[in-house]
N, C-alpha and C positions, 0 to 999 in steps of 0.2 A: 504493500500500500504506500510505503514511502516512496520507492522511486516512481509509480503513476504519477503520486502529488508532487514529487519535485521534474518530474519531467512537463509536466501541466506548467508548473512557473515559468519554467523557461521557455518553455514554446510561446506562452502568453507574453514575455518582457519579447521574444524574438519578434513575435506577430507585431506587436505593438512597436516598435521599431521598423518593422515591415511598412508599415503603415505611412510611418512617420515620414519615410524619405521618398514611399511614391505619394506623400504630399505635395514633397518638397522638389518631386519631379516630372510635374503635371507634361511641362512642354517636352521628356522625350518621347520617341517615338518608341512603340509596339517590344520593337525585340531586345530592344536594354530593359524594357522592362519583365517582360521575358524572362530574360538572364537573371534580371536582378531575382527575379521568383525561385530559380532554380538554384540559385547560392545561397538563398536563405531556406529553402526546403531542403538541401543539401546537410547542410552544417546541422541543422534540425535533427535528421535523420542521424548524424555520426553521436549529438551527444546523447540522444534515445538510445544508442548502443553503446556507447562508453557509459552508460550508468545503471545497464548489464542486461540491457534484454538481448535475445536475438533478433537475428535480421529481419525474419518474420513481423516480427510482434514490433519492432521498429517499425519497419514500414507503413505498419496498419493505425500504428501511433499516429504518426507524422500524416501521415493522410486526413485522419478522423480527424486533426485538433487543425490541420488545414481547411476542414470543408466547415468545421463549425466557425471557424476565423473569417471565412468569406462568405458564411451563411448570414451572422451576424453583421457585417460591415456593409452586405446589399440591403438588411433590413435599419440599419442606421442610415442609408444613402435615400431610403423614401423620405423619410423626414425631413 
């Protein structure tokens, strides 16, 4: 149960940081942003396994707390 909940924090401080700099990068185009999604899914995914799950259950991490992060962020974009 602990490493869910500290895996949870950190995906949340990463999302939120995500967030922050495609604020801050409204005018580029499509594929840095892109990129930028797949460096920060990336790094996501290594510390979900360096704090000991496997590859599996990483990925399925990283995914889930991704699709709740962009489920969220389209439901704050109605408002």
């Amino acid at each position: 149960m602990k490493k869910q909940l500290i895996i949870l924090l950190v995906h949340q401080l990463f999302w939120v940081g995500f967030s922050i700099v495609m604020y801050l990068s409204k005018r580029d185009q499509t594929y840095s942003k892109i990129i930028l999604f797949l460096v920060f899914f990336y790094q996501l995914y290594l510390i979900a396994k360096y704090v000991g799950n496997t590859r599996k259950a990483s990925i399925m991490i990283t995914c889930f707390y991704a699709s709740i992060f962009f489920f969220c962020q389209a439901i704050v974009n109605l408002f």
